[in-house]
Every structure is written in C-alpha cells, then in structure tokens.
N, C-alpha and C positions, 0 to 999 in steps of 0.2 A: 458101618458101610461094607458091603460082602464086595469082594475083589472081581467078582462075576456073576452075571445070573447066569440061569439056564440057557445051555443053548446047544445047536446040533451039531454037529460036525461033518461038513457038507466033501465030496468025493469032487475034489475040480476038475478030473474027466468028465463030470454028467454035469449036464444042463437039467434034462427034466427030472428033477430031482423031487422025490417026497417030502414038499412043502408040511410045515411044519401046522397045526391046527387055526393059530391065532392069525395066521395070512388068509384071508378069505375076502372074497370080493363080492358084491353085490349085484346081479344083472338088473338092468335097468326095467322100472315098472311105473315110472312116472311121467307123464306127460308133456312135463318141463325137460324132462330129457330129449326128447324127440322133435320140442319148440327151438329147444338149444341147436340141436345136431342142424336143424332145418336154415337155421339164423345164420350161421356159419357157412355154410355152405353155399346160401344163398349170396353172403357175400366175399364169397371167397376168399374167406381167409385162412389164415394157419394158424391153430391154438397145439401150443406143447402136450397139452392131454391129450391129445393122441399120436402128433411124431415122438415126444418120450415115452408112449405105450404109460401113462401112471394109472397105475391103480385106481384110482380116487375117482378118472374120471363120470365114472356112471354117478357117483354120489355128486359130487360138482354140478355137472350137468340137469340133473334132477333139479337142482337147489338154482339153476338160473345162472351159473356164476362160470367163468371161463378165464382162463391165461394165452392173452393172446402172442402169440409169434410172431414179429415182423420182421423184413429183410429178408421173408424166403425159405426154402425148408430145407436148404444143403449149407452143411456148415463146414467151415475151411479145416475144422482140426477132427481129429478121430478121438477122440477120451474113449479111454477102454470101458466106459461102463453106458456111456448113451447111443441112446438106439436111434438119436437123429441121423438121417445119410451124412456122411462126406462124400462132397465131390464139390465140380467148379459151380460158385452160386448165380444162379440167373440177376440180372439189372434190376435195380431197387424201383419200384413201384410207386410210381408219384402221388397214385390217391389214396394207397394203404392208408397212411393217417386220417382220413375222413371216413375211410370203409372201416374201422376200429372205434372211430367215434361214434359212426352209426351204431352198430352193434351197442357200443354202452349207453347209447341214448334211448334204443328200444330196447333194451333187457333191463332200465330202468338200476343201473347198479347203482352202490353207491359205495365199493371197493374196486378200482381194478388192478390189475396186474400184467403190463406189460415187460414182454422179456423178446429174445431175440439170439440167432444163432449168431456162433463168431464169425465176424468176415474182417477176416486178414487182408482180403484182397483187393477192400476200401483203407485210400488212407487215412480216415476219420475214425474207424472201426463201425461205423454205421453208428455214430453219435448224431450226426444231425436227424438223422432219420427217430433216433428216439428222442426227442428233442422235439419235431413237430407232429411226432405223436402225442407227444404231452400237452402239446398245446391245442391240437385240433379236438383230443378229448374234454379239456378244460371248456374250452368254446362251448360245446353242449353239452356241458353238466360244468356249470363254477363250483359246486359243493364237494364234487367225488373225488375222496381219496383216492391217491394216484400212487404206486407202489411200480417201480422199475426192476427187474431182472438182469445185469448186464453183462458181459463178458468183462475181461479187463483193455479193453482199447490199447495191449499192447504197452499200457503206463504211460501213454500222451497225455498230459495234463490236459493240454487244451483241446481234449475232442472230451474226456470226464466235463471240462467245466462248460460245454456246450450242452451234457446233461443235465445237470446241476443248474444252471443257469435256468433251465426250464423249470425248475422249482418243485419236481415231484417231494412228496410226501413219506414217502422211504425207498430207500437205497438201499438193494439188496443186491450182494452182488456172492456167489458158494465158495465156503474154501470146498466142500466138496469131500475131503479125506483129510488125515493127520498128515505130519507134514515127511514123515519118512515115506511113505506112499501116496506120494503127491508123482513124483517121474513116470512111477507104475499106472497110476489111474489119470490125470489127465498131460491130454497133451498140448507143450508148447505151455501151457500155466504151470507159474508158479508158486510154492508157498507162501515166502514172503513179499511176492507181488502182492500177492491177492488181498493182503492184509494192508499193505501200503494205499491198494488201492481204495478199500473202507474208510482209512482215516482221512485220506485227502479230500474224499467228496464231502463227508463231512466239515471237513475244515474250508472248504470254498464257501461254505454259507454260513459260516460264521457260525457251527453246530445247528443249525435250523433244517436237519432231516433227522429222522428215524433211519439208524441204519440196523443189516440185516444180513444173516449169514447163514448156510446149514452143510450139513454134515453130513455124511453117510455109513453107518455102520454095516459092517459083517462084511469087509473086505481083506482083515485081517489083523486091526490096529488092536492095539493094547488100552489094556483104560488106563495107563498114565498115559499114552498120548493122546486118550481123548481130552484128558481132565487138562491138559498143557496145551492141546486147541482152545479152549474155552478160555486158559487164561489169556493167552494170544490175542484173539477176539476182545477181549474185555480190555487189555491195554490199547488196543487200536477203537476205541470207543463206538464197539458194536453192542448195542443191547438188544436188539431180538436174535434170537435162535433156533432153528429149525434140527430136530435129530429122525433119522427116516432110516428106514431097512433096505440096503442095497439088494437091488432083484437083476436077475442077470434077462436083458431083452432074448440075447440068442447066443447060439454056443460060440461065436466067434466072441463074442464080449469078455470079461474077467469073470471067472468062478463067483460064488458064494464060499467064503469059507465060514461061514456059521449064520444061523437064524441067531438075531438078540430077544430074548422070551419078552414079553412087553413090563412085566415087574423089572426088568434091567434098566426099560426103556422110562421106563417111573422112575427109576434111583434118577438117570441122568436127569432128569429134568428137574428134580429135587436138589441137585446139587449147582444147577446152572440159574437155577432161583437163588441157593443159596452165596452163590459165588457174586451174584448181580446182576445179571440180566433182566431186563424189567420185563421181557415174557421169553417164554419158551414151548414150542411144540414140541413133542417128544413121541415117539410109536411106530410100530413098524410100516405103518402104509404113511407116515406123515410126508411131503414134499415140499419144497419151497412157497408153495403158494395156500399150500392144504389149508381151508379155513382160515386164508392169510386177514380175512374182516374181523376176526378175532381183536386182531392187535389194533390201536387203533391209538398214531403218536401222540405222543405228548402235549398239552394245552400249550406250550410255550412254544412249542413246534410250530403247532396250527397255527397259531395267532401271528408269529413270524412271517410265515409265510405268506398267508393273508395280506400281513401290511406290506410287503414286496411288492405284490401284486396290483394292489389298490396304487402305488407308486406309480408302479411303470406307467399306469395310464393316467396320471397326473389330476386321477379322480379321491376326493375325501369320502370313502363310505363307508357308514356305519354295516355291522352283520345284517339286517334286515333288508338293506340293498345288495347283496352280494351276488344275488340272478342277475342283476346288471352286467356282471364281468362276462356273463355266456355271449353278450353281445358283440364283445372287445378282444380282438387277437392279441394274446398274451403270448 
C-alpha cells in the first residue's frame, strides 16, 4: 500500500487554480436534464445540487435523480468549505413535504435522498419537519427507498428519534473531515458528536437502518487520519462510505491543498472494503448522495422495516399488498 498517490500541490492564496485533468465536468445534453431543472422549479423547491454548487449535478439531473433540500436555503452555521448561505433562515414551509412527495411521485424514483440545512434556530433541529417528509413521501410511493441527510440536531435525542421514528431506510448523516480538522472545516460540529450521532440512530431501531457517512479529501489530512476515520466510523456501526475531492466554491471558502489522483481514491476505497464497510463510493467528484441507488440496504434492514410499518397500521400484509400502505399515513 503506497503512503500517497499522486497529487498537486495547490497555492492557498488562489482560488482559480489549474485544476488537475481528472476533474472534469459534463454540460448538460440530455433532456432529462432540462425535465428535471423544469420539475423543480415548478415546484419550488431547493435541491443541494445547486446551493452546494456539486459537480455531479448535470449528470444527476440527466439520469432523473435529485437530493432534495428542505427547511430552506440559509443555514445557521458557516462550514468553511459549503457554499450554502449563512444567514437568518425564513419559517418552515407547511406543504414542502407534499411539494417533495410530488416531485418523487412524478419523477417516478425509486431512491430518494432527502437532506436539509442546519437550523439551530429550531428547537427540534427541523426533525419534525424531516419526519413528515418521510412520511408524505412514503404515502405516494410505499416501495422507495428513503435515504436522509441530517445535521446533528445539536445531540437531542429526542428530535434524532423523531427521525428515526419515521423509519427511513438509511441514515446518513458527514463526518465530513478527519478529526484534527474538524474545528478548521466545520462549524459548531463536532467530531465525536457526529459519530455518537450514527450510532444512536442506529441503535433506536434496534439496528434496522443502513447507516452512512463521507468524507472529504485534499483539505490537508494525512492518510493515517483518514485510515483512523474509517476505523472510527466502523466502531460506531456505520457501513456505507462516501470519499469525494474537496473543491473550494469561492475564495472566501478554505483552500485546496491538494487534488487526490483518482488511483489514490481506488486505494481508499480498497481498503474501506477491506476494513468492512459493505460499500463504499470513492473518487474525486463523488458526494454524499452521488449514485447513492447504488447502495441498496440490507434484506434484514428492509424486511424490518416493512414489518414496522405494516404494525403501525394494525394491517397483516403480505409484499404483494404493500401499495396498500401509499393509502395510509404512516
């Protein structure tokens, strides 16, 4: 195992720096892309593919697929590295959950990925709000994988089990950076919150979620403290992983101090298979959500879940009836 791949060594006075070959983006030539942008728009919503400026999103878009934002586009805290605003966030939105369900009901998914900026300035952390997003999307579509994004609510248990409770499908929630450059890159989170916060949600359901976490490299970490993330993660019983190339939105943001060559970005993901994690994205454009239908949890997961469900509403049904539950506020 080489101690480093190739990589550049970036000058953290400049922003528009001479990107490296392997970073290249797509413009959009696909139809599905312009269905997407229109769909959106139409219902006004906020997808993170374009307040975090990613990469990805022309390919996304193209393929039908989207991460949506709820709670608004200003979030409470400043992290040196996302290009979402900070400032004060406008009043939560009563029909968002239904305007997200639409959208997945006409874009016909059958992965989503809802996520959501921080707001400190709820004392729930805007748990409820993701919460009956999970449910007004279940409602029109009972089949679709439901994948959450969340801040850490601060470490309130009970605004996590107001998530959890809703029963999504994986819990993903970033450490984001190693942990000596956790004070540097985000703000108001911490280390080992964020970890604490993994295994809890987990452990509210009795391990009956996929949970989820990522990374970001070339903000200056060492690869022993990437390879001491992953074990971190792995003792707090997170098995998906995400590894993605920090890109700087704008100059006010944190430098690059190095492109990771994508052979780098191959070792890690070799080694975070070999370590345990039962998948892992790895590559300079990859993001929390990049191809997140990829992953797809585990049958003991599902089937957990399922019988939850089928509970609460005091219904016995076999899989064959399971479009029933679109009818039933879960």
């Amino acid at each position: 195992m080489s101690t480093c791949g190739p990589k550049m060594k970036m000058d953290p006075q400049l922003h528009r720096e001479q990107k490296p070959s392997w970073i290249k983006v797509r413009l959009p030539n696909n139809p599905a892309f312009w269905s997407t942008k229109s769909l959106i728009t139409d219902l006004k919503l906020v997808t993170v593919c374009e307040e975090a400026q990613c990469p990805n999103r022309w390919e996304c878009w193209g393929q039908g697929t989207a991460t949506f934002m709820i709670a608004g586009d200003k979030c409470t805290r400043a992290c040196g590295f996302c290009a979402v605003k900070t400032a004060k966030p406008d009043a939560l939105e009563s029909d968002e959950p239904a305007r997200v369900a639409e959208a997945a009901s006409r874009m016909n998914l059958k992965h989503i990925v809802i996520t959501a900026v921080a707001r400190d300035d709820l004392k729930d952390g805007g748990a409820e709000h993701f919460r009956e997003t999970i449910r007004a999307v279940r409602e029109v579509n009972a089949g679709i994988i439901i994948e959450v994004l969340v801040p850490d609510f601060n470490d309130r248990d009970w605004a996590l089990q107001m998530v959890m409770d809703a029963r999504p499908h994986i819990f993903n929630h970033n450490l984001e950076t190693v942990e000596r450059l956790t004070p540097l890159v985000r703000s108001r989170a911490k280390y080992q919150r964020s970890l604490t916060v993994l295994k809890k949600a987990k452990q509210m359901v009795n391990g009956n979620v996929s949970t989820k976490s990522g990374i970001m490299l070339g903000l200056g970490e060492r690869q022993d403290e990437i390879l001491k993330a992953m074990d971190d993660l792995l003792e707090h019983d997170v098995t998906v992983l995400t590894l993605g190339q920090y890109l700087r939105p704008t100059p006010k943001h944190l430098p690059v101090v190095e492109y990771i060559h994508p052979d780098q970005f191959a070792e890690y993901k070799q080694i975070a298979l070999d370590k345990g994690f039962r998948h892992c994205a790895s590559g300079p454009l990859v993001r929390s959500s990049y191809h997140a239908a990829d992953f797809r949890p585990e049958l003991d997961v599902l089937d957990a879940i399922e019988a939850d469900l089928r509970s609460l509403t005091g219904l016995e049904l076999g899989p064959e009836h399971l479009p029933v539950l679109q009818t039933l506020k879960i």
